[in-house]
Phi, psi and omega in degrees: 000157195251178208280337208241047159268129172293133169310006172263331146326279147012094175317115192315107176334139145091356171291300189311326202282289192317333143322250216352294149347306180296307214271339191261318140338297191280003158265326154319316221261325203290300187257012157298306209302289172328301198284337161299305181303280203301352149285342194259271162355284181304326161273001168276348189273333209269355222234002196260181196205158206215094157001052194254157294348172149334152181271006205245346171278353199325328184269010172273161212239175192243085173289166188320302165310347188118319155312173187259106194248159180311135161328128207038029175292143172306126176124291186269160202253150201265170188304180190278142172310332173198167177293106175309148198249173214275330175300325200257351143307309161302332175282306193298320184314313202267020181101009204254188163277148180246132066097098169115322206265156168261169196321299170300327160313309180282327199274349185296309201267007192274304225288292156353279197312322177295314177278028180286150187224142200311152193070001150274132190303126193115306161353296181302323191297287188310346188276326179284321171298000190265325198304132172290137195257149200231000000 
């Protein structure tokens, strides 16, 4: 503030520190609110589930890359029996196996899973497991 503001301008001692105070209440409250919601989130992301294929593909086969190929094609694994959940995606993504499947199989529906695309069934799921967690 510059010397030639009338002291009637002037905020009332001790008003900024009591803002301030206020402001820091109402951030405190923002992230008590949050960290239950981001806790909440994160198990609906490991609890979400992902198709392989899509259910509107079902009679399609999986090739080894991922792609989706004709019902018996040489090569490729016929769909998946159930839907994988959003945890064991995340483990098979991460080097691990998914569940149920031999060695070739999981890497076939993980493959499947990287090309999933918006408006595919499953997507949202695969998108949140991509998401960085703070």
């Amino acid at each position: 503030m510059s010397d030639d503001t009338p002291e009637a301008e002037l905020p009332p001692e001790g008003t900024t520190r009591r803002r301030a105070l206020m402001l820091g209440a109402v951030g405190a409250s923002a992230i008590i609110s949050i960290r239950p919601a981001l806790a909440q989130t994160q198990a609906s992301i490991l609890t979400c589930e992902i198709p392989v294929p899509d259910p509107s593909r079902r009679g399609s086969y999986i090739a080894a890359d991922g792609t989706l190929v004709p019902s018996g094609t040489p090569g490729a694994f016929a769909p998946a029996t159930r839907p994988f959940k959003g945890q064991e995606v995340k483990q098979a993504l991460s080097g691990g196996q998914l569940p149920g499947v031999d060695y070739e199989r999981s890497r076939a529906y993980t493959n499947y899973i990287r090309r999933l695309q918006s408006g595919t069934s499953g997507f949202t799921c695969f998108a949140s497991l991509q998401m960085p967690r703070g």
